[in-house]
Every structure is written in structure tokens, then in C-alpha cells.
Biopython code that builds the backbone (N, CA, C, O; Angstrom):
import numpy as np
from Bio.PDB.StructureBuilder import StructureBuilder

atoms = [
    (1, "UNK", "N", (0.845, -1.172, 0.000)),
    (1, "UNK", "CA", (0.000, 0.000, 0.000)),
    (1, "UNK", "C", (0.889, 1.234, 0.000)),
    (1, "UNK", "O", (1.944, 1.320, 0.629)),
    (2, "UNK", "N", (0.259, 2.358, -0.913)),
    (2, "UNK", "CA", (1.410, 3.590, -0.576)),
    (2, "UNK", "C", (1.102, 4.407, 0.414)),
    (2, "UNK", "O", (0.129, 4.373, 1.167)),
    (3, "UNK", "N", (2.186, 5.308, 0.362)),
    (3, "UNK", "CA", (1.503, 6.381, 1.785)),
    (3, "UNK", "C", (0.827, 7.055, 1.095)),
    (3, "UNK", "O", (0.307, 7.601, 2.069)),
    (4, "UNK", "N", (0.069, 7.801, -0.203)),
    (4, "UNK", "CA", (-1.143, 8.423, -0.099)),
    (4, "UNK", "C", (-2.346, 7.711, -0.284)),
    (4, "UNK", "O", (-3.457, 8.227, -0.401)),
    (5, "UNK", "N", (-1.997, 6.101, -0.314)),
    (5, "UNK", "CA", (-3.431, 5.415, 0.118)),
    (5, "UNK", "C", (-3.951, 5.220, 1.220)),
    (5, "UNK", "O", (-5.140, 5.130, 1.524)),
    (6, "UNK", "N", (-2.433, 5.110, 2.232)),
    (6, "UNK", "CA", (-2.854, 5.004, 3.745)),
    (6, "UNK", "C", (-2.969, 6.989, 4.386)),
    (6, "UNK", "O", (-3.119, 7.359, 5.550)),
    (7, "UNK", "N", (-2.900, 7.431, 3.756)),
    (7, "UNK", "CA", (-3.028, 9.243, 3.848)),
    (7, "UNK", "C", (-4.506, 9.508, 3.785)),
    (7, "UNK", "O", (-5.150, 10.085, 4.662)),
    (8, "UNK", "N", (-5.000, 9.004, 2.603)),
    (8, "UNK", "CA", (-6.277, 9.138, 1.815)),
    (8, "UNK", "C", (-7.357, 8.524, 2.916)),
    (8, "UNK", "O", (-8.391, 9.126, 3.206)),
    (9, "UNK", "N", (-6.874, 6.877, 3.659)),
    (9, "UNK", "CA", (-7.370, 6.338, 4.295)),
    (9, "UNK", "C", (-7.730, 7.009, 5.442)),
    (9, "UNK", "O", (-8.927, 7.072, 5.722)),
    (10, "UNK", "N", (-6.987, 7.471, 6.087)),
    (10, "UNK", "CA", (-6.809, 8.474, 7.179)),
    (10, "UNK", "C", (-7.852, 9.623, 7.225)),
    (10, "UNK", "O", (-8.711, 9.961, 8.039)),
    (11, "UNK", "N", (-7.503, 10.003, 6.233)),
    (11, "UNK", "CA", (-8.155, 11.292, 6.020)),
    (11, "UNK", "C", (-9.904, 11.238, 6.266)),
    (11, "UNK", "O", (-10.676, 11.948, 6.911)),
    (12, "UNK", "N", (-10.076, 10.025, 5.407)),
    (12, "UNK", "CA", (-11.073, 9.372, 4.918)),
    (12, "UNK", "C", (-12.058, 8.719, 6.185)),
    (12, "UNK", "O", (-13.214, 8.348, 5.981)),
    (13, "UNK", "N", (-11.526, 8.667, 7.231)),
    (13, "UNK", "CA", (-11.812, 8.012, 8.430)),
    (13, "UNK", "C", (-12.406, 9.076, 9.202)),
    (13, "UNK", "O", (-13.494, 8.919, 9.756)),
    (14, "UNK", "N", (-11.486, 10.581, 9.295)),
    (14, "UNK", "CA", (-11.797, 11.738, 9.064)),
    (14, "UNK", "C", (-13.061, 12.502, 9.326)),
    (14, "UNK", "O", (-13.464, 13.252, 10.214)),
    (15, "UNK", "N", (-13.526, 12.014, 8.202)),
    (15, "UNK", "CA", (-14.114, 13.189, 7.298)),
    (15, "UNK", "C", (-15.676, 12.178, 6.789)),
    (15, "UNK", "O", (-16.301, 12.143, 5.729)),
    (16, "UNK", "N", (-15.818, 11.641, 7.780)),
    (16, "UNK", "CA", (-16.951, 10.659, 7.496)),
    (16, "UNK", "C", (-18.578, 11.738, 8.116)),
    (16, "UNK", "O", (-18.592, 12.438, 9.129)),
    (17, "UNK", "N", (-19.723, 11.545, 7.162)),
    (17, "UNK", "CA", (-20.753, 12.513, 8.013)),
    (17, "UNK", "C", (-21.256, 12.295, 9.154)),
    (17, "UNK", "O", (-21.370, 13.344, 9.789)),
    (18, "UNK", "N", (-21.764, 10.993, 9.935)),
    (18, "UNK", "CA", (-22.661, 10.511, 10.582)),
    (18, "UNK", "C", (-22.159, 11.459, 11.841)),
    (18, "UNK", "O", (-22.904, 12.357, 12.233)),
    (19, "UNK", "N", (-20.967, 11.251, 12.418)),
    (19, "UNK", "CA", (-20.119, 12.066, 13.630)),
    (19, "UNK", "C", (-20.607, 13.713, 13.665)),
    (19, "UNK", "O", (-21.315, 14.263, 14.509)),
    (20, "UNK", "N", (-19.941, 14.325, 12.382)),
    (20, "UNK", "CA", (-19.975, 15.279, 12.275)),
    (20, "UNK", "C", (-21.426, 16.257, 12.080)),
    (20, "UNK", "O", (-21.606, 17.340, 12.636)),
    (21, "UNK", "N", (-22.384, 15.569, 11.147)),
    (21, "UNK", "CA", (-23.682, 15.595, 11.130)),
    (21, "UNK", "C", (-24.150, 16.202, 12.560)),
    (21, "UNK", "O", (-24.475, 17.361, 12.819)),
    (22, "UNK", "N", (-24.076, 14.934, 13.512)),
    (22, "UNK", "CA", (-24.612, 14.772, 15.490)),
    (22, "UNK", "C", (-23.756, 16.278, 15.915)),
    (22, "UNK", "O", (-24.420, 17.124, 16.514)),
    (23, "UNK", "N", (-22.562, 16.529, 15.654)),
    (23, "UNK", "CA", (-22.224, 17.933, 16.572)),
    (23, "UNK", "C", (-22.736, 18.756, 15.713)),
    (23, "UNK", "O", (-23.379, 19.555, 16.393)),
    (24, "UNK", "N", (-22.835, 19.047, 14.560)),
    (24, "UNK", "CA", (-23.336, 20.197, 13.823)),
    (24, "UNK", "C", (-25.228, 20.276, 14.460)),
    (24, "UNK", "O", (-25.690, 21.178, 15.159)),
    (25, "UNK", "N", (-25.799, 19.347, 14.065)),
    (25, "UNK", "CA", (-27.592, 19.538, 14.416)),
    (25, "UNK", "C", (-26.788, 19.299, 16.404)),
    (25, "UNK", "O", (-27.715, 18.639, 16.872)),
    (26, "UNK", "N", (-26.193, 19.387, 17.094)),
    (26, "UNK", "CA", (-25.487, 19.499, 18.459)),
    (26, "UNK", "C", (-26.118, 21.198, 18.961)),
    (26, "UNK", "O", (-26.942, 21.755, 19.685)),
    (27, "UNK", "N", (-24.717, 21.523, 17.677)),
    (27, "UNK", "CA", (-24.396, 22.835, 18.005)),
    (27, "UNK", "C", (-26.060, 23.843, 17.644)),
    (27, "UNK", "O", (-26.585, 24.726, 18.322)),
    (28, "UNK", "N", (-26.422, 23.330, 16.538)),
    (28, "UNK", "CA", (-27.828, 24.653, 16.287)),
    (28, "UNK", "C", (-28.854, 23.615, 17.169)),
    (28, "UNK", "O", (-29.858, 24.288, 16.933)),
    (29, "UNK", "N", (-29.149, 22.989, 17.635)),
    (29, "UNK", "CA", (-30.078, 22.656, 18.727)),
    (29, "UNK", "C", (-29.215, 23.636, 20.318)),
    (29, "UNK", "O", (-30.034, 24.347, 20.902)),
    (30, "UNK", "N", (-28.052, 23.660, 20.806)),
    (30, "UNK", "CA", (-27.841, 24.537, 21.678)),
    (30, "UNK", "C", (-27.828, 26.018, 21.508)),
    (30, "UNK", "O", (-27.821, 26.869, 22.398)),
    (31, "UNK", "N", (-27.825, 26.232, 19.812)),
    (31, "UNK", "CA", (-27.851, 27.721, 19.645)),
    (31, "UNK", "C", (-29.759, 28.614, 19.766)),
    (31, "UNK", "O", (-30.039, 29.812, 19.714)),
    (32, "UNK", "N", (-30.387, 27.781, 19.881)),
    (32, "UNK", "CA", (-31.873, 27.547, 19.951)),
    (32, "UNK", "C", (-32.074, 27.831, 21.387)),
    (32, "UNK", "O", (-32.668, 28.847, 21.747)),
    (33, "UNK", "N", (-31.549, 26.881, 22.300)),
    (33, "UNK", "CA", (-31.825, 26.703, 23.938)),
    (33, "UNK", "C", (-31.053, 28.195, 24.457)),
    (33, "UNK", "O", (-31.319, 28.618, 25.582)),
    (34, "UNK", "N", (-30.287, 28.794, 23.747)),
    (34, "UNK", "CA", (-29.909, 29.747, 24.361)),
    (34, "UNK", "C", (-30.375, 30.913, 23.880)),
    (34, "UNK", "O", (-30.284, 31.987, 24.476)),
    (35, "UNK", "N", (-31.135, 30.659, 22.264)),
    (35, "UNK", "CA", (-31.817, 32.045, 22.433)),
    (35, "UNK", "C", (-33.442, 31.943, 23.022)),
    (35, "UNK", "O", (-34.286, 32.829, 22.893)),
    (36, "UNK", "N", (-33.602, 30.846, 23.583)),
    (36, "UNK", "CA", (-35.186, 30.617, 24.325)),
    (36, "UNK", "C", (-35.241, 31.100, 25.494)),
    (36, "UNK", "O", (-36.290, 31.518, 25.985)),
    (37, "UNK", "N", (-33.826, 31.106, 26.243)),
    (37, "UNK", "CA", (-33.785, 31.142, 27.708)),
    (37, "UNK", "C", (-33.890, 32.633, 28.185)),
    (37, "UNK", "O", (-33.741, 33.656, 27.516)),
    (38, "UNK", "N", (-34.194, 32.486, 29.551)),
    (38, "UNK", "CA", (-34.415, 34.039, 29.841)),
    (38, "UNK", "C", (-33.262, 34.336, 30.948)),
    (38, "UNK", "O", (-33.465, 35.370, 31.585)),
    (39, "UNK", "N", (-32.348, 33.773, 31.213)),
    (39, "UNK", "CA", (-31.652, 34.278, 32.246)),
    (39, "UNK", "C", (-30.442, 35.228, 32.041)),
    (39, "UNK", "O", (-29.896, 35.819, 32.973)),
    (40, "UNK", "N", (-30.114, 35.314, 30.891)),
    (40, "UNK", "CA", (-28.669, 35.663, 30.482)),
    (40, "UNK", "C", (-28.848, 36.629, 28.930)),
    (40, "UNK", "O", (-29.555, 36.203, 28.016)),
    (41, "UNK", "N", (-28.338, 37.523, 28.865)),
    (41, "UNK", "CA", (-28.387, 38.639, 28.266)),
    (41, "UNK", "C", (-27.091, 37.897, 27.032)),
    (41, "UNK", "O", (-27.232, 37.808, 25.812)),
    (42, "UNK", "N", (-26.106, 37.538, 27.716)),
    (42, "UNK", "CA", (-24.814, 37.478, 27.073)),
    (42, "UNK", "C", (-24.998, 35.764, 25.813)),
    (42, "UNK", "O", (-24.528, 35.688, 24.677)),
    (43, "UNK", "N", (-25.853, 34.587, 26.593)),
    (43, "UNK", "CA", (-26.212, 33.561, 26.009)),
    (43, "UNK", "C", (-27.278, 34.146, 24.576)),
    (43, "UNK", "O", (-27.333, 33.680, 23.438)),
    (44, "UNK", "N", (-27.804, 34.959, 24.996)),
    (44, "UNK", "CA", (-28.824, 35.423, 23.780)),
    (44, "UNK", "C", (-28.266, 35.935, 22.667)),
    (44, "UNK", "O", (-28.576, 35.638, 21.513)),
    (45, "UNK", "N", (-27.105, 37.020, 23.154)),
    (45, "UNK", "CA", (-26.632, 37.684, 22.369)),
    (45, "UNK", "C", (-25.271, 36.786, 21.113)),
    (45, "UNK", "O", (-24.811, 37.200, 20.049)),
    (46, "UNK", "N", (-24.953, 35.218, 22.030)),
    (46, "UNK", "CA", (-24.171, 34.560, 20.611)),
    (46, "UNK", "C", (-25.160, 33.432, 20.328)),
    (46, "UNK", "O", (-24.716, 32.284, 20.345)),
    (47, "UNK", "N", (-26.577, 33.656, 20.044)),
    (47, "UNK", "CA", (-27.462, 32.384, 20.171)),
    (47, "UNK", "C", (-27.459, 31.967, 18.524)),
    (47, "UNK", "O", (-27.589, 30.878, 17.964)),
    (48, "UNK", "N", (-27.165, 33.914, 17.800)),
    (48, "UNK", "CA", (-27.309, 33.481, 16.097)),
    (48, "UNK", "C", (-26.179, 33.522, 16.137)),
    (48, "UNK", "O", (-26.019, 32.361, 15.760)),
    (49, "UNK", "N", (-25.409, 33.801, 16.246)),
    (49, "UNK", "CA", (-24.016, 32.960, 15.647)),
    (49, "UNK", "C", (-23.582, 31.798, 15.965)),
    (49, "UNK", "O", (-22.579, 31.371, 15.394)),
    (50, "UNK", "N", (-24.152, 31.133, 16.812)),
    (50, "UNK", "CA", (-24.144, 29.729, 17.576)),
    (50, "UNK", "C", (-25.022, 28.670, 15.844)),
    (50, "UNK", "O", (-24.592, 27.906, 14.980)),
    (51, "UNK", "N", (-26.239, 29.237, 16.161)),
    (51, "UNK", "CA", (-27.340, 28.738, 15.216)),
    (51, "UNK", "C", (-26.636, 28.982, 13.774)),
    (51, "UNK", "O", (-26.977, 28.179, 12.906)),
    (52, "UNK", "N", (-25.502, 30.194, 13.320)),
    (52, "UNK", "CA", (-25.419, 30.255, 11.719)),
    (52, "UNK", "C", (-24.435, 29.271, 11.778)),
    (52, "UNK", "O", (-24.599, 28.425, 10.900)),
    (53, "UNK", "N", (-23.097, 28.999, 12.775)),
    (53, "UNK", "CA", (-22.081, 28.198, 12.777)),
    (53, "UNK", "C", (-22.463, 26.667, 12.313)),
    (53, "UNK", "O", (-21.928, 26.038, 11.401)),
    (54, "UNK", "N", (-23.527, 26.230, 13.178)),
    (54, "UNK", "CA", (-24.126, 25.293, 13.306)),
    (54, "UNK", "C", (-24.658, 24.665, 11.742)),
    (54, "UNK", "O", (-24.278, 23.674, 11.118)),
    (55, "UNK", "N", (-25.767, 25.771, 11.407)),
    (55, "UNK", "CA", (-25.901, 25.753, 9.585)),
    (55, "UNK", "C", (-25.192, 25.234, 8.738)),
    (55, "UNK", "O", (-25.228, 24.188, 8.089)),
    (56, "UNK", "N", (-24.273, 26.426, 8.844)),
    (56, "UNK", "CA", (-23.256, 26.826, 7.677)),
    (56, "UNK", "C", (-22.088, 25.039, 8.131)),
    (56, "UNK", "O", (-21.572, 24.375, 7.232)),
    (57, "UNK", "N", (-21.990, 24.763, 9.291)),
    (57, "UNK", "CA", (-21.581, 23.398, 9.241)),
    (57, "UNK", "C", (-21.883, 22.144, 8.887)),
    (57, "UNK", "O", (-21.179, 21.176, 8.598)),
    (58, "UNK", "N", (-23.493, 22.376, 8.982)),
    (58, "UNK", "CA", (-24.284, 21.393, 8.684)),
    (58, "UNK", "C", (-23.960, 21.308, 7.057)),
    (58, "UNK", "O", (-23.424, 20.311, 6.574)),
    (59, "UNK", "N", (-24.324, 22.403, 6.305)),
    (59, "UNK", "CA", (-24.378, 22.412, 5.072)),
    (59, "UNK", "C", (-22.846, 21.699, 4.293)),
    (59, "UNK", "O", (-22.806, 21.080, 3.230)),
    (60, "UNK", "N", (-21.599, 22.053, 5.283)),
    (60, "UNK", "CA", (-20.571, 21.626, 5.119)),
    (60, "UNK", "C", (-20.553, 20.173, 4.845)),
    (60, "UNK", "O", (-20.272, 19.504, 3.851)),
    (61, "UNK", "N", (-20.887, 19.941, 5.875)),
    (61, "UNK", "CA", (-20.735, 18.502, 6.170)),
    (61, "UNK", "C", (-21.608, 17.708, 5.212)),
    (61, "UNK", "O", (-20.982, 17.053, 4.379)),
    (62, "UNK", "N", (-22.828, 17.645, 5.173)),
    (62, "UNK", "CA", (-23.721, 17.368, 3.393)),
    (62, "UNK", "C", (-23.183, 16.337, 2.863)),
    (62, "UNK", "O", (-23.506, 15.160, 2.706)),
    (63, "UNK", "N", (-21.778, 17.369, 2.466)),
    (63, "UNK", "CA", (-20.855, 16.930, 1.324)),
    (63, "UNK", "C", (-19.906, 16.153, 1.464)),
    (63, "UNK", "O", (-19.245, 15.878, 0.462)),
    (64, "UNK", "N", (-19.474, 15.424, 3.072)),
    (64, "UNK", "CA", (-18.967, 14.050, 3.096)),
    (64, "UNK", "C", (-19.188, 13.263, 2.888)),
    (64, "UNK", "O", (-20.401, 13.067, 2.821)),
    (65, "UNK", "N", (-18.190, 11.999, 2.573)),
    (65, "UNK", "CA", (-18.531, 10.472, 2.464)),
    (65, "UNK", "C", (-19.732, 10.023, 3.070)),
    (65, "UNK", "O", (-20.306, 10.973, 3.602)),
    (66, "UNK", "N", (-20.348, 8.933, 3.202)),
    (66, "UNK", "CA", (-20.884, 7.986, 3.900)),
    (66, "UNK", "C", (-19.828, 7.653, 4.754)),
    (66, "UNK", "O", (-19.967, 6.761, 5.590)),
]
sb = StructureBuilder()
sb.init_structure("model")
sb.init_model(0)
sb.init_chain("A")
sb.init_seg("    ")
for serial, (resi, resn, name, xyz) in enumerate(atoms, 1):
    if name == "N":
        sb.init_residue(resn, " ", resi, " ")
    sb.init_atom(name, np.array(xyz, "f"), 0.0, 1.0, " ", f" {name:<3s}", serial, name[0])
structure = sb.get_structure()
């Protein structure tokens, strides 16, 4: 085997969706709970950038392997 098959492999192990998928819908399900909540001024105020990170990762991710 060469090293950019065992590189590729690696990589490939990586960069799989199912993992990454669970923290991305993670992250915009906690960016949600923090703009619902009423205790904290400062949780509200990164709730959409929590929620676009989350998105814009989700959408990332899409485009991995099985």
C-alpha cells in the first residue's frame, strides 16, 4: 500500500458525516436553547451565531462520504 493510500485512508476516516452531522444539528439545537432562555443577556446575544455556525456546518458537512 502507498503512503497516499494510507493518507487518503486516514483522512477518509476523518471526514466521514454521521459524527460530524450529530455535533453540527449538536451545536444549532444549543444555539436555539440559548436564544429561548431568559436568564442571560450574554447567552442570547451569541445564540445566532451559535445557530449560523451550526448551519453553515451542517451544510458543510452534506458533502462528506458515507
Amino acid at each position: 500500500m502507498s503512503g497516499s493510500a494510507v493518507a487518503r485512508r486516514g483522512v477518509s476516516r476523518w471526514l466521514r458525516r454521521g459524527p460530524w452531522e450529530t455535533g453540527a444539528m449538536t451545536l444549532i439545537g444549543g444555539g436555539i436553547i440559548m436564544l429561548v432562555q431568559p436568564w442571560s443577556i450574554d447567552l442570547y446575544s451569541y445564540s445566532f451565531a451559535t445557530i449560523l455556525a451550526g448551519t453553515v456546518g451542517y451544510v458543510i458537512v452534506s458533502h462528506f462520504p458515507e
